[in-house]
RODO-640064 format. One line per field, with one value per residue (C-alpha): residue in one letter; x, y, z. Coordinates in steps of 0.05 Angstrom, whole numbers, plus 5000, padded with zeros to 4 digits. Layout:
<sites>
fise = (A, ...)
px = (X, ...)
py = (Y, ...)
pz = (Z, ...)
</sites>
This chain:
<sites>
fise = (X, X, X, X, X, X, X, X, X, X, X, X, X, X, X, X, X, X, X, X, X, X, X, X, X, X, X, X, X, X, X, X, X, X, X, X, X, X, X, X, X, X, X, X, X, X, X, X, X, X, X, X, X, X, X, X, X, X, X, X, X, X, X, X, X, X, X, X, X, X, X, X, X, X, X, X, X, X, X, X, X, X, X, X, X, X, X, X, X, X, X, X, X, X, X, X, X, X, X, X, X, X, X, X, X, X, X, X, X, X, X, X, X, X, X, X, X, X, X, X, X, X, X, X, X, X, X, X, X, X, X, X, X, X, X, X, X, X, X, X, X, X, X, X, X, X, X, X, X, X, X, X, X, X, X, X, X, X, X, X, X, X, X, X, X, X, X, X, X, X, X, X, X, X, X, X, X, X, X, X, X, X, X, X, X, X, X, X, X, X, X, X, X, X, X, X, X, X, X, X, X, X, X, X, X, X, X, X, X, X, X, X, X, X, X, X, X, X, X, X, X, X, X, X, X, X, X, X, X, X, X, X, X, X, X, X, X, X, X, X, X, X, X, X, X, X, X, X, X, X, X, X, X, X, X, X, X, X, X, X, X, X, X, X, X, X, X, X, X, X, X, X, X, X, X, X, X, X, X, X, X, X, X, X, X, X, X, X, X, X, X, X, X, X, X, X, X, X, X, X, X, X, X, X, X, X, X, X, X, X, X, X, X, X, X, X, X, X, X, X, X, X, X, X, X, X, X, X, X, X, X, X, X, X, X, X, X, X, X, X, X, X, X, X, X, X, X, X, X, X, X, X, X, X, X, X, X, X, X, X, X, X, X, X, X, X, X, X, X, X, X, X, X, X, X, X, X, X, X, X, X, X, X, X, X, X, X, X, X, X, X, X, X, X, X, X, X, X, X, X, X, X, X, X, X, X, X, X, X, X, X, X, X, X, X)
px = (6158, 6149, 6085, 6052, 6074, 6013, 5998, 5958, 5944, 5966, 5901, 5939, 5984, 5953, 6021, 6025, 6062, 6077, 6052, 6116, 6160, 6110, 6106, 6190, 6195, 6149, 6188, 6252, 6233, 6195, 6263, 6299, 6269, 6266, 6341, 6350, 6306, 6349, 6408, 6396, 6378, 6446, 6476, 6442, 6449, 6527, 6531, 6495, 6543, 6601, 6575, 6579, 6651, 6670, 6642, 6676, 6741, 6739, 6726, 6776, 6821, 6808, 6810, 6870, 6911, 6970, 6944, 6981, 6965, 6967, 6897, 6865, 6889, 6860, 6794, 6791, 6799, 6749, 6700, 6720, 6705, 6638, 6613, 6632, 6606, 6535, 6538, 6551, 6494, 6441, 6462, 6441, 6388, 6360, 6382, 6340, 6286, 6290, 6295, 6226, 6193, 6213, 6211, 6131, 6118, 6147, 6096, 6044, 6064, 6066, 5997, 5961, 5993, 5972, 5899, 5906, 5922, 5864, 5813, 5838, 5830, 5765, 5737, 5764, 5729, 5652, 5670, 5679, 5623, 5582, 5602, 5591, 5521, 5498, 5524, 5482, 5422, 5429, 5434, 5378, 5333, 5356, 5341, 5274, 5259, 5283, 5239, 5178, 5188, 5198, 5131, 5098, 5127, 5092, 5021, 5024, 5041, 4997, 4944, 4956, 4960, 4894, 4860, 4893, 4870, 4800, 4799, 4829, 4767, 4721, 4742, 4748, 4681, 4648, 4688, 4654, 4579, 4589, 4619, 4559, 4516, 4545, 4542, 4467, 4451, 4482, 4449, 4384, 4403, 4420, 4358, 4314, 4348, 4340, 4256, 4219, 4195, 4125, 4149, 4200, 4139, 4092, 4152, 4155, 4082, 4083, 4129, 4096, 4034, 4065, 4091, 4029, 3997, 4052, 4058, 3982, 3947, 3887, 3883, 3840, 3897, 3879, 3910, 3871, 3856, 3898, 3847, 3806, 3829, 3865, 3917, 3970, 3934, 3887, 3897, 3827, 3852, 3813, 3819, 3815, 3743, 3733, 3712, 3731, 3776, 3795, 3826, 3898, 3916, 3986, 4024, 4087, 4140, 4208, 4233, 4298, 4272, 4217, 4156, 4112, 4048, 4047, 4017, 3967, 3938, 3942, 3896, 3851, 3855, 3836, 3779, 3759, 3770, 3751, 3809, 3827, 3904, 3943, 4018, 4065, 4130, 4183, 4259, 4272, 4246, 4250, 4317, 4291, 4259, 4297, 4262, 4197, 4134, 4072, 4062, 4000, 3960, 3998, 4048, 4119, 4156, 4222, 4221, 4256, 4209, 4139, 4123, 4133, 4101, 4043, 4042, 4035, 3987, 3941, 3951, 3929, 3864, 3846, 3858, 3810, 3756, 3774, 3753, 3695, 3672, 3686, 3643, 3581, 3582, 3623, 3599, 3629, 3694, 3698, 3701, 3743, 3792, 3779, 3781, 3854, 3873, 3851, 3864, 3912, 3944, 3965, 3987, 4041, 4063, 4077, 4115, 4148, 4178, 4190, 4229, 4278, 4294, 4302, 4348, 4393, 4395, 4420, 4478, 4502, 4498, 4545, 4595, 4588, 4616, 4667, 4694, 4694, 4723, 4786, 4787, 4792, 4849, 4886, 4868, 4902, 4957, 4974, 4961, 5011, 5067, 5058, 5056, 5139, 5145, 5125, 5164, 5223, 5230, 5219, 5271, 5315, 5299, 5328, 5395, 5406, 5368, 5326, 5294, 5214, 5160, 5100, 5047, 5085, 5094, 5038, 5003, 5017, 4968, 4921, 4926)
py = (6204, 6184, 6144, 6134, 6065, 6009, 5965, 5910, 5874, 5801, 5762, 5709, 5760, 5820, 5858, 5900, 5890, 5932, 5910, 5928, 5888, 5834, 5839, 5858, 5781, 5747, 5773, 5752, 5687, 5679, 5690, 5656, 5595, 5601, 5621, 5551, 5511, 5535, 5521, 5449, 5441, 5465, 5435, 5369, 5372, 5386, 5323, 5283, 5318, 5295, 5231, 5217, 5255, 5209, 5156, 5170, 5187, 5110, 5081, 5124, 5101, 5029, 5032, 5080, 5064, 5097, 5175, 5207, 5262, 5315, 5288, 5286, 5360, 5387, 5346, 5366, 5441, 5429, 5400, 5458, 5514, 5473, 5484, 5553, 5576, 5534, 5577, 5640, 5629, 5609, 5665, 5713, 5673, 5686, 5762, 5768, 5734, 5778, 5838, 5816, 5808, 5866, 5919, 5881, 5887, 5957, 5985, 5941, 5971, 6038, 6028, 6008, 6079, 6121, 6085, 6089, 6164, 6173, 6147, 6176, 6242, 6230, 6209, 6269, 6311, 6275, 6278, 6351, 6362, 6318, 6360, 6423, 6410, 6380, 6446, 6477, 6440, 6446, 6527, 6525, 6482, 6521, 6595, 6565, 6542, 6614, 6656, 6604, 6619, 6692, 6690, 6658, 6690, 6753, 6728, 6708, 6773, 6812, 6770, 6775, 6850, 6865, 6817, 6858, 6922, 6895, 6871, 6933, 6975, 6921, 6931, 7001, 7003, 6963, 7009, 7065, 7036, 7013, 7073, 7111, 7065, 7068, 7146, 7148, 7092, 7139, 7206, 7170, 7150, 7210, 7248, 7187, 7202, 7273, 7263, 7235, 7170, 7179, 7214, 7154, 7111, 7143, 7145, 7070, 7064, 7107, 7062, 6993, 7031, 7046, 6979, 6956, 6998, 6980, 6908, 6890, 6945, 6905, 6908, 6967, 6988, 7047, 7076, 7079, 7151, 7182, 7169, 7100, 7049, 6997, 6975, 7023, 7002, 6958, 6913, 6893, 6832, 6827, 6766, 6774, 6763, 6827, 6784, 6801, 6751, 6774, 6829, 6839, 6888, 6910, 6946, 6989, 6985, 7025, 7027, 7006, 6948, 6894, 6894, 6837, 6871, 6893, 6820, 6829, 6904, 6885, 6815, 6871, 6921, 6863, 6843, 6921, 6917, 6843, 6827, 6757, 6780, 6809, 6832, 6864, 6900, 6914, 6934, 6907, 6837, 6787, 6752, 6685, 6704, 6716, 6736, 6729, 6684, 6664, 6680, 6677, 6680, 6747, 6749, 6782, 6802, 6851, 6899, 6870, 6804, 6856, 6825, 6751, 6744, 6795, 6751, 6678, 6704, 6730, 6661, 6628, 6669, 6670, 6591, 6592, 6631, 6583, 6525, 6558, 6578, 6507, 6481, 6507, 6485, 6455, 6510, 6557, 6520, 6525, 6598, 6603, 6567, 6612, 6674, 6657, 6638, 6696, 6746, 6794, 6750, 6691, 6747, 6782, 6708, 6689, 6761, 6761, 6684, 6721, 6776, 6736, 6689, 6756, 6780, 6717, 6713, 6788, 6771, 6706, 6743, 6803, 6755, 6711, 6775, 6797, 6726, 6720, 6792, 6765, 6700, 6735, 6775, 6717, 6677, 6732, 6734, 6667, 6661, 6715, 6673, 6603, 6653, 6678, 6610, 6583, 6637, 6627, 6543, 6560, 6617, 6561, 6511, 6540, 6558, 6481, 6411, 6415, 6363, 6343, 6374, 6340, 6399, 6449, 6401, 6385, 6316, 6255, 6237, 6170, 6116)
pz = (2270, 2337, 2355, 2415, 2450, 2449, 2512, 2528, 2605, 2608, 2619, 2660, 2709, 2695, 2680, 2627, 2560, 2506, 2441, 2398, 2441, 2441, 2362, 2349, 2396, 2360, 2289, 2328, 2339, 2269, 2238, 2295, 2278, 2202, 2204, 2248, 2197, 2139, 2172, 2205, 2129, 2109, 2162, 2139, 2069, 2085, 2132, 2070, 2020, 2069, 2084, 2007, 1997, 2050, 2020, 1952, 1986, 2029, 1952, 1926, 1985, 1974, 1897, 1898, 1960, 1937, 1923, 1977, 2028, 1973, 1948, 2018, 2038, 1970, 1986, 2056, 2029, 1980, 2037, 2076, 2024, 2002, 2071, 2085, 2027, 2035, 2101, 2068, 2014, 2079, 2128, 2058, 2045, 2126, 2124, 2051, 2083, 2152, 2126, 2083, 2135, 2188, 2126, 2117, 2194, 2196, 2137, 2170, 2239, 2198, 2168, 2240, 2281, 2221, 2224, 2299, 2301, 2251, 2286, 2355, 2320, 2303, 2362, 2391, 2345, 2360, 2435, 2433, 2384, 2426, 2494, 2453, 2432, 2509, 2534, 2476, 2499, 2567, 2567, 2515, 2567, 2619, 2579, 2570, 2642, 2665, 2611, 2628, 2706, 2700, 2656, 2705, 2769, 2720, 2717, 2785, 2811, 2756, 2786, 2852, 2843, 2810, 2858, 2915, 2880, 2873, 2942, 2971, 2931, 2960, 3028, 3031, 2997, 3048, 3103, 3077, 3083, 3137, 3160, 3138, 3167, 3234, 3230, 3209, 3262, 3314, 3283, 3296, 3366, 3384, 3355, 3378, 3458, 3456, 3454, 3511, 3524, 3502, 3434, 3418, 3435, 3382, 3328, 3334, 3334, 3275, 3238, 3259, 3227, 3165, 3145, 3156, 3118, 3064, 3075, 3080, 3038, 3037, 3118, 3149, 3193, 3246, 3314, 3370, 3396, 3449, 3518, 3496, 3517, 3480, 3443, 3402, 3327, 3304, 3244, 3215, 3169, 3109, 3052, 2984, 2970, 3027, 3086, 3150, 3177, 3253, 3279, 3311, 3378, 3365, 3424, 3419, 3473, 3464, 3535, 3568, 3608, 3600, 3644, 3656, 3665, 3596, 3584, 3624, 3601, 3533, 3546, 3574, 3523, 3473, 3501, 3501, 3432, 3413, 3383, 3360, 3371, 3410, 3403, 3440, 3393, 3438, 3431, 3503, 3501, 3568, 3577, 3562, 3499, 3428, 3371, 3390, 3435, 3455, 3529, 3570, 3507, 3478, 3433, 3445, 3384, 3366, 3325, 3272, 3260, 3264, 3181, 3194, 3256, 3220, 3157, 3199, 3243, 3180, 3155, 3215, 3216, 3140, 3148, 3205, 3169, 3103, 3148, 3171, 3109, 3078, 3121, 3104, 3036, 2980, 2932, 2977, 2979, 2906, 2913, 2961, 2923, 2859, 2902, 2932, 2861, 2826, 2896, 2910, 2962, 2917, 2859, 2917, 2939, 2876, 2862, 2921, 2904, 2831, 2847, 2900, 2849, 2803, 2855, 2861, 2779, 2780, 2835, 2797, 2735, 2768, 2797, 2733, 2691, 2744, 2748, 2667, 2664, 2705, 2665, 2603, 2627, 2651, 2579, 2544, 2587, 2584, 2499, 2498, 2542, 2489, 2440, 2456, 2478, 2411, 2371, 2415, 2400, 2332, 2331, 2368, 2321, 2254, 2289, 2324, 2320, 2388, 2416, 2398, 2441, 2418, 2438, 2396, 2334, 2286, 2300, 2262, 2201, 2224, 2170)
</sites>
């Protein structure tokens, strides 16, 4: 059987050497040198042997000088055969003793390829079972990355979906009030240009009257007749207790320009009228005023601020009749106080504070469900993507040995 040849690098040169030449040398010169040994010890015990024939033969000479040549040929012969065959019985003796020793190497040799060949065989076998289960794990790690990502990329565009559904029904729901609002706002235009002057003037009058009437029921609120003089309505502000605390001139402008002598003609209508007030409501106001002001003792309001300016200025003159009031006597005061505690005013304030917070509660409390509608959605979404997850590793885990994810493995017990 042929075996694969061994080498080994020289440590000194660096060449290579094959290790059955190196070994077959070293036998060589193993039996090289015993063979030498055995026969300088022939060779020696021949030379002592001969030495001591020699020895024998000068005794025999000198004892027996007369034994001819006959004697010494037959000796010499004798000498001659004694050697060859001491060197016949060594050289056996070496081969015997060689061939012992390369049949031992050879089975030894034998024994070490056999081993050799074993264990490269083996090796082979856990190197390709090793390669076989990476390229298990990595397609298994790389299954489970893909089915994770197309999960996700799922959710995400679920998600992203509904919330584009929900904004697109937002949006067009707020297209369409606004729609309708811009179509009623130019209705009303339309209707309001197609009157004159004077009757846009008494619809806006008629409308300051009525949230008046509406804001301030208490108030004795009345127009002025057509022909007297003086201001559009008169607000008669009245406190909870039913004292008279002032009155208020209100004028109604709905024009397309501002004109400074309205100032003036109201001052005078409010004197006609003794009022403590007086207010002009305009849509036009003057170019340096927004919102409203206090000119030349008259205030100049738009339309759209006609309740807060109404409710400061009632303050202002139910304060002023408070202070007049508390200073005739503490008694009074006392009253006062119980009267704005137990009044009508104090009761609406404290409604009005009431029902905004009421309002704000019922908005977070709508946005609070939308937003827990969606995060429910999503929760069961993503319990139902660790739930195939889950399944899957298991699944996994009864065909190969995976590797240990600690959040999907039970917890170890605490000593």
């Amino acid at each position: 059987m042929a075996t694969t040849e061994q080498k080994i690098q020289c440590p000194s040169c660096g060449e290579s050497i094959s290790i059955d030449d190196v070994l077959t040398k070293q036998i060589e010169e193993k039996i090289k040198k015993s063979f030498q040994a055995a026969q300088q010890a022939k060779e020696k015990e021949l030379t002592t042997k001969s030495e001591e024939l020699k020895k024998q033969a000068a005794e025999i000479a000198e004892n027996k000088k007369n034994i001819d040549s006959v004697i010494a040929d037959k000796v010499a012969d004798q000498l001659k055969a004694e050697k060859l065959k001491i060197y016949k019985e060594a050289r056996t003796e070496a081969e015997k003793e060689q061939s012992a020793v390369t049949a031992l190497l050879e089975e030894q040799l034998k024994s070490k390829d056999e081993k050799l060949q074993l264990a490269t065989k083996n090796e082979i076998e856990l190197r390709k079972e090793k390669s076989k289960l990476e390229e298990d794990k990595q397609a298994f790690e790389l299954e489970k990355l893909r089915q994770l990502e197309e999960a996700k990329n799922a959710i995400i565009e679920e998600a992203t979906k509904k919330a584009a559904e929900e904004q697109q029904y937002v949006v067009a729901q707020l297209k369409k009030q606004l729609t309708d609002a811009i179509k009623a706002k130019d209705d009303l235009a339309r209707k309001l240009e197609q009157g004159s002057q004077k009757t846009q003037g008494e619809v806006l009058e008629l409308e300051l009257e009525e949230l008046l009437k509406i804001e301030f029921p208490h108030d004795e609120i009345a127009p002025v007749p057509v022909g007297v003089n003086g201001a559009d309505i008169v607000q008669k502000v009245v406190d909870r207790t039913g004292r008279t605390c002032g009155q208020i001139a209100w004028e109604t402008k709905k024009t397309k320009s501002w004109n400074e002598n309205w100032i003036q003609k109201l001052k005078d209508d409010q004197r006609a009228i003794k009022a403590d007030v007086a207010v002009i409501v305009s849509v036009v106001l003057p170019e340096d005023v927004k919102g409203f002001v206090f000119r030349d003792g008259v205030w100049i309001c738009d339309i759209k601020l006609i309740i807060p300016l109404a409710i400061a200025i009632r303050m202002n003159l139910e304060s002023i009749t408070r202070e007049k009031a508390m200073s005739v006597g503490k008694n009074e005061k006392m009253e006062v106080l119980y009267s704005y505690l137990t009044g009508v005013e104090f009761k609406q304030r404290v409604e009005a504070i009431v029902e905004a917070f009421t309002s704000m509660d019922a908005s977070l409390k709508k946005e609070r469900l939308a937003y827990e509608k969606i995060w429910a959605e999503r929760e069961k979404q993503i319990k139902k993507v660790i739930t195939n997850t889950v399944g899957m590793y298991g699944d996994l885990s009864g065909l190969v040995t995976l590797p240990q994810i600690k959040t999907l493995e039970l917890p170890d017990n605490e000593s």
